[in-house]
N, C-alpha and C positions, 0 to 999 in steps of 0.2 A: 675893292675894299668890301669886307665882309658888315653885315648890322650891328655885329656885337662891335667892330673896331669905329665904327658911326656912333654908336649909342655912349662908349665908351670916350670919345674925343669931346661930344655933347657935355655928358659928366663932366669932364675935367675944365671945360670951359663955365661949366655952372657952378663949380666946387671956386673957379678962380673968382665969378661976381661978372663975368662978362656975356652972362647967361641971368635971366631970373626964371624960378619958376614955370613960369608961365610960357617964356618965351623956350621954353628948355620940351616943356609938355609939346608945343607945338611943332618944334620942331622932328620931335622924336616920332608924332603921329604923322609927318610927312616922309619920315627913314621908311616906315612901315608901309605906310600906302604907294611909294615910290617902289618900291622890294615887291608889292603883291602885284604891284601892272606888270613890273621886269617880269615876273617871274609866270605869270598867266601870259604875257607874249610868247616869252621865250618856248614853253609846252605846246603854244597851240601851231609858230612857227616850226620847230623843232620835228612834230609830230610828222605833218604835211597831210595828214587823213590814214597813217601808215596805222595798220594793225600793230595792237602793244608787241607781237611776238615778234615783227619784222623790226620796229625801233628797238629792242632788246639785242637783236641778230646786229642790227646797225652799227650800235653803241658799242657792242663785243670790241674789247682792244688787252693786249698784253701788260701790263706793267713795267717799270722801267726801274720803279722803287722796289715794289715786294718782288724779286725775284727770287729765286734758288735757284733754276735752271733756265728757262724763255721768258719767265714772267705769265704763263698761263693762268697758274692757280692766284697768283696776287690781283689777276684783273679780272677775271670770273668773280673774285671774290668781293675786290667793289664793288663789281656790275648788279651782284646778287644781293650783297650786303652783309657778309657772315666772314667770318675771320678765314684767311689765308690757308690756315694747318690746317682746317674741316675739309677743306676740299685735296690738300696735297693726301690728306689719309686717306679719302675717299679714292684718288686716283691706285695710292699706293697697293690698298683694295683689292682695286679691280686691275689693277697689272699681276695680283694673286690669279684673278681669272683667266687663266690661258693669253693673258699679255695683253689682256684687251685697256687697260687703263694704260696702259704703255702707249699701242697703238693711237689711242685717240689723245692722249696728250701732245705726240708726233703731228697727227694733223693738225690738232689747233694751234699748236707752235708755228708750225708751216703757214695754214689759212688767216691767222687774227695777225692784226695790224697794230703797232704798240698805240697807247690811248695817246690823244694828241695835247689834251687841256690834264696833264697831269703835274703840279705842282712837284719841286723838291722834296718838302716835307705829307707828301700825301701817306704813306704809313704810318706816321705819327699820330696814337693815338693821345689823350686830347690834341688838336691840334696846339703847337705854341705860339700864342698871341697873349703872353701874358706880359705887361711892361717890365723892363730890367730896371732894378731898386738904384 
């Protein structure tokens, strides 16, 4: 469960009177402080003392959602954080270069391992958690 679907069940519980105020602020400054320990464990377990470039190397995985052909450019593109097509143009590019965007799309298809913690709706941008009316 994401903070916004926490903060958001809070709400509707204070919106009903089963919440006051108060008891609604408190609770939501515990969502938060509860999410920053999660979340400062998880980096420093995560990490292990590994240099940023080798947990980058790590975390490399295929997509399963954005795909066109292996899923290469859809999970570079989480990993990096930039849309999908930036990086299939870039390949497309450098496959103009004597085939070289070719070639290394080939190996990364071959060497990356699809991402393992990838949601359904992970290409969805906003994600949907909006309540149905």
């Amino acid at each position: 469960m994401t903070i916004a679907d926490e903060i958001s069940k809070l709400q509707a519980l204070r919106e009903s009177g089963a919440l006051t105020d108060e008891e609604f602020a408190q609770a939501k400054s515990r969502v938060f402080a509860t999410e920053a320990k999660s979340t400062a464990g998880q980096s420093h377990t995560q990490n292990n003392g590994a240099s940023p470039s080798m947990q980058f190397i790590k975390d490399m995985g295929r997509s399963r959602n954005d795909a066109v052909f292996g899923g290469v450019c859809g999970g570079l593109a989480q990993q990096v954080g930039v849309p999908s097509w930036v990086l299939r143009a870039a390949f497309a590019a450098a496959a103009l270069l004597y085939g070289t965007g070719f070639l290394l799309y080939i190996l990364l298809w071959v060497l990356m391992p699809f991402r393992e913690n990838e949601g359904n709706n992970a290409h969805v941008y906003p994600p949907e958690n909006t309540p149905s009316a």
